[in-house]
N, C-alpha and C positions, 0 to 999 in steps of 0.2 A: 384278886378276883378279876377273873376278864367278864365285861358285859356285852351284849349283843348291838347296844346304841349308847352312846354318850351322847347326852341332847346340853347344849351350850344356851340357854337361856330358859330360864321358867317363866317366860310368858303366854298368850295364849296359845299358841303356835306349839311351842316347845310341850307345854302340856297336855294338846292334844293329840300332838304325837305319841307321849309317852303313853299315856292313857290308850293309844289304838293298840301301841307297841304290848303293853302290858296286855290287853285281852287278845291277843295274839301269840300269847305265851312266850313273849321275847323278853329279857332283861334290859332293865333300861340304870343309867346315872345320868341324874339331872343336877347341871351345875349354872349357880348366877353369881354375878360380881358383887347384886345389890343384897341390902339385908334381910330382902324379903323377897318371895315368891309373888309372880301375877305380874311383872312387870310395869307396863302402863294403865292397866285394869286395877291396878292395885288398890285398895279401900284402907282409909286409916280409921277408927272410931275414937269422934272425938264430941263429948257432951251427948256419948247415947246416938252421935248422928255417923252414918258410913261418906266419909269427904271421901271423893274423886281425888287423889290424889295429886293425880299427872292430868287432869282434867276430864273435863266429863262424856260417858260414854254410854251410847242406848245399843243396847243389841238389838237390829228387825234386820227379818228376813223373807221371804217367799216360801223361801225350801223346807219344808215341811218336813224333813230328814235330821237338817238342819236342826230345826226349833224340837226336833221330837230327842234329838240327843242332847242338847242341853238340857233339855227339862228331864231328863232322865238322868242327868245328877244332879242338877237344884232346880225349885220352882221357880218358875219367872212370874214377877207380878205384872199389872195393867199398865204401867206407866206408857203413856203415851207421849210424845215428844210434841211440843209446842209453842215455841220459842216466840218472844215479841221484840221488838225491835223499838229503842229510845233513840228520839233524833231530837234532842235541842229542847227535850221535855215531852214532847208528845209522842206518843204509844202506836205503832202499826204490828197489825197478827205476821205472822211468818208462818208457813211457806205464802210467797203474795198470791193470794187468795182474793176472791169477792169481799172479805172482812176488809182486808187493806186497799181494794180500789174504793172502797168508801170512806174508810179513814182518808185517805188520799184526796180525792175528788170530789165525792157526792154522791156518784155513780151507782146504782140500785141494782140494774137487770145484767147480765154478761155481754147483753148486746152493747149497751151503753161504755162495758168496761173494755169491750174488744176494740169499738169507735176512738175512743180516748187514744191507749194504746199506738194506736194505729194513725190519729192525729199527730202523739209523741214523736211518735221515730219518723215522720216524714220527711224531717230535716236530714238526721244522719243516713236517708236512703240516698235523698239528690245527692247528698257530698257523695258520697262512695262511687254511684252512679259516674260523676261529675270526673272522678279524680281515674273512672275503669277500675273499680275498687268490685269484684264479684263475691268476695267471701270476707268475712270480717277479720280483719289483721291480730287484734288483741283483745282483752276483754272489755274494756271502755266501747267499742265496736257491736260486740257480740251482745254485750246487757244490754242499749240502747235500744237497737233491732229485738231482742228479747219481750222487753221491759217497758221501755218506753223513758223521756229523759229524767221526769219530777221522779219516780223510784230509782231509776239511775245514781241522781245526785245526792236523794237523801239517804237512801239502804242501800246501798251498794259502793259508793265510790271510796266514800271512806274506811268504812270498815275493812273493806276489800285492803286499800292500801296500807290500812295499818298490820293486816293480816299477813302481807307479804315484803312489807317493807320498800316497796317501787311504787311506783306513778299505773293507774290502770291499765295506760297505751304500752307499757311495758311489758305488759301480764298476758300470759297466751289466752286466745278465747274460750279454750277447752274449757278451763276452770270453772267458766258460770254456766258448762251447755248441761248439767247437770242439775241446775237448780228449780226444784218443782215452781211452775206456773200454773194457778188451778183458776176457771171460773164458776166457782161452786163456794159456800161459805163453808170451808172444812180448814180448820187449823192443824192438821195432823201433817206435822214436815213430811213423815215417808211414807211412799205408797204401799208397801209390804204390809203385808199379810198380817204378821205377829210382830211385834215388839214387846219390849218390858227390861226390866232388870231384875238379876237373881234377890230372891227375897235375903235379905241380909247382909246383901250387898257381894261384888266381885270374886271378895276372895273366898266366898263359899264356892264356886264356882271350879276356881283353880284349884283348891283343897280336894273338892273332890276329881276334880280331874287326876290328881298327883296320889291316891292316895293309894296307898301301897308300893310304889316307890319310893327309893332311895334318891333324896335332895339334898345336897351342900349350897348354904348359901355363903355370899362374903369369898369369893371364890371368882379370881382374875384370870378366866383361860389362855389368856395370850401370853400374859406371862408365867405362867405355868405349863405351857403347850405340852413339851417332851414327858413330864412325869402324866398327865393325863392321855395324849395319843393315844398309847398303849394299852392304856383300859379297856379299850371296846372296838369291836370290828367296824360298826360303822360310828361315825359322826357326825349328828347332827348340828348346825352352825346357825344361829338365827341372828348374831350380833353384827355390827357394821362391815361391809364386804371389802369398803377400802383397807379399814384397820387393820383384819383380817390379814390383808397383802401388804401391809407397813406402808402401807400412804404408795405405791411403788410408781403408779402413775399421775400421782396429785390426790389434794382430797375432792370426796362428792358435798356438794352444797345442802342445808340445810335451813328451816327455818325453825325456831325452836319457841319455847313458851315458858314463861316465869307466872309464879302466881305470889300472890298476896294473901294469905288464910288468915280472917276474920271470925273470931266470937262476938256475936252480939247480945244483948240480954234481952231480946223479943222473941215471938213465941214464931213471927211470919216477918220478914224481913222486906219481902217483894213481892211474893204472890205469884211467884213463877222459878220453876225451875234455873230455867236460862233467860237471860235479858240480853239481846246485842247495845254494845253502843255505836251509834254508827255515823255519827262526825268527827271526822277528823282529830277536832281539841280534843276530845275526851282521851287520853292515852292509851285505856286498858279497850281489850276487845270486845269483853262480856263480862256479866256477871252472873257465877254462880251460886244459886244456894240448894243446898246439898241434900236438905231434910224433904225435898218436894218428889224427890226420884224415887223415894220409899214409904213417905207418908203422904195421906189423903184424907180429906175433908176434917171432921175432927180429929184425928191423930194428931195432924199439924198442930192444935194448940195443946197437944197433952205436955208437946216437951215446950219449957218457958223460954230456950236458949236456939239460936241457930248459929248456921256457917256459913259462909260465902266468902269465895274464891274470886280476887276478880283476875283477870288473865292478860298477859301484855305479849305479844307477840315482838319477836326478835331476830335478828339473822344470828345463826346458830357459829359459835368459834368451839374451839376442843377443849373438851371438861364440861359442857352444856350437854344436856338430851338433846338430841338429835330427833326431830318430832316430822317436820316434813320436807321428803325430797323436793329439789328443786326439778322437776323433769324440765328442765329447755334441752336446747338439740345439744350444749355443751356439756352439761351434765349425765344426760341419757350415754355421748360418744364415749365419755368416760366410763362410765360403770358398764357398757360394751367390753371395754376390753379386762376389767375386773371378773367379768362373766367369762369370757373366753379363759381364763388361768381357772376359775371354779370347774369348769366345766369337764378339766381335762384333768381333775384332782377323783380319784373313783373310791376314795377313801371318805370324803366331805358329802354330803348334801347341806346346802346349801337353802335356807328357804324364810321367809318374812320380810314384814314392811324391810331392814333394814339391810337382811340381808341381798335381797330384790330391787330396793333402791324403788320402793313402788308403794304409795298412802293406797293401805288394806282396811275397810272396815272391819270389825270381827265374825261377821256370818261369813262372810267369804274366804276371813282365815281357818275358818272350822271345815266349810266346804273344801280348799284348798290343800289342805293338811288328809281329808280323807281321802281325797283323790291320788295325791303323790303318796299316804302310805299304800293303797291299794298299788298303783304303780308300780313301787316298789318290793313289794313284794312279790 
């Protein structure tokens, strides 16, 4: 049987391809190496609760396109994302908000919390000033003048460097120009419009994205290349782009994440979805627990049992998932010329976090994926 698309990963990427592919009237075969569909979305149920598998994931978005085609294959529920942050026992709201200059400070009105602020970074202004320093070098630079230094050292320094394995002054300043600063008391990390997660967790989501396609899983494309090529006119490729090219230029850098999955036999564990830990000692980066992404207020005590994942960030070696690109200028020069051999393949599309060499949330994969199948077609 020849197909019109071979899609090489059932993630979300791959699935919403096939899915556009399929109401386009085109034949698709969807193949993965792992045993299951959804890739890092993936949900396992364990005690009645859907664990994060690969770690945890909110869908929001703006795009109203966007939120109207997922919810057009599964519901999304309320979940709101609201993260706190544990420094040495005591509790600050996330995103830093009005809640956390007060936990912090004392500080009541926005005037007071901008003052503070603004007293913090005075120091690392003269030094910059001092040294002809006009834009911040790395992230240690960038969160200070952000942030100010007391959130600096307590939620940010460590965490950050346990997140990536280097010293802050190491870490490009990009990393934290994205992280919400609000003076308003609002604990909602993201400004988008919609958020939630599918009711029953991820892999409703994928299931219906996939459904009426043909999926093999347990299925190694690289090592199977020649008897699959041939399948399908085109190919779609969402797996690592070095691999892809047999390492030919070096490999691309990664950071990667281990978890630790915990049964306990309480009904609320922490009272929060997500918890950072964010000194230093503490080894693991966060703590999840799993039953809060899908249940609310009494539901929580209906099941007597939870889950919680705590998460340890690592620099990623081969046979690890591959979780986040390192973008420095040496890694980006690399996957430059990884691109340049993709580019000039008319047989490949080429596209996702892995195969792009580029940390995607998933609205942007969905928008992404509809863009380039319109494109392409």
């Amino acid at each position: 049987m020849k197909y019109d698309y071979l899609i090489v990963g059932a993630g979300l990427y791959g699935a919403t391809f096939a899915h556009l592919a399929k109401k386009a009237g085109k034949t698709c075969l969807v193949i993965d190496r792992r045993p299951h569909i959804g890739g890092n979305i993936y949900c396992e149920n364990v005690e009645g609760i859907n664990v994060h598998k690969y770690g945890a994931h909110i869908f929001h978005t703006s795009n109203k396109k966007v939120w109207d085609f997922v919810n057009s294959i599964v519901e999304f529920n309320r979940y709101t994302n609201s993260p706190v942050a544990n420094y040495k026992g005591d509790y600050f709201n996330l995103p830093f908000n009005m809640n956390t200059f007060y936990q912090m400070w004392g500080v009541k009105t926005p005037a007071e919390a901008k003052a503070k602020i603004e007293e913090q970074k005075q120091d690392a202004v003269e030094k910059m000033k001092a040294a002809g320093i006009e834009e911040p070098r790395n992230l240690e630079e960038q969160a200070i003048l952000l942030i100010g230094k007391d959130i600096y050292e307590k939620l940010i320094k460590g965490y950050t460097e346990k997140q990536w394995g280097r010293p802050a002054t190491e870490i490009p300043a990009f990393i934290i120009k994205r992280l919400p600063v609000r003076f308003v008391y609002d604990n909602n990390y993201f400004n988008d419009k919609y958020q939630g997660i599918p009711i029953g967790g991820y892999n409703k989501l994928i299931e219906g994205l996939l459904e009426g396609t043909e999926v093999q899983c347990n299925i190694d494309f690289l090592s199977n290349k020649e008897q699959y090529e041939d399948l399908a006119d085109k190919i779609l490729f969402t797996g690592a782009i070095d691999e892809f090219f047999g390492y030919k230029f070096g490999k691309l850098a990664y950071r990667t994440i281990s978890f630790e999955h915990e049964v306990h036999e309480v009904s609320n564990y922490q009272g929060n979805a997500v918890i950072n830990y964010t000194e230093a000692e503490v080894p693991y980066t966060r703590i999840i627990e799993h039953k809060h992404f899908e249940m609310f207020g009494e539901e929580v005590e209906k099941n007597p049992k939870t889950i919680i994942s705590k998460e340890y960030s690592t620099e990623w070696k081969e046979g690890m998932e591959p979780y986040y690109p390192i973008n420095d200028a040496e890694n980006n020069a690399l996957y430059q010329q990884y691109k340049a051999l993709a580019d000039q393949n008319e047989k490949y599309i080429f596209g996702g976090r892995l195969a792009e060499y580029k940390y995607y949330d998933m609205a942007p994969v969905v928008e992404l994926v509809m863009e380039k199948f319109k494109n392409h077609l």
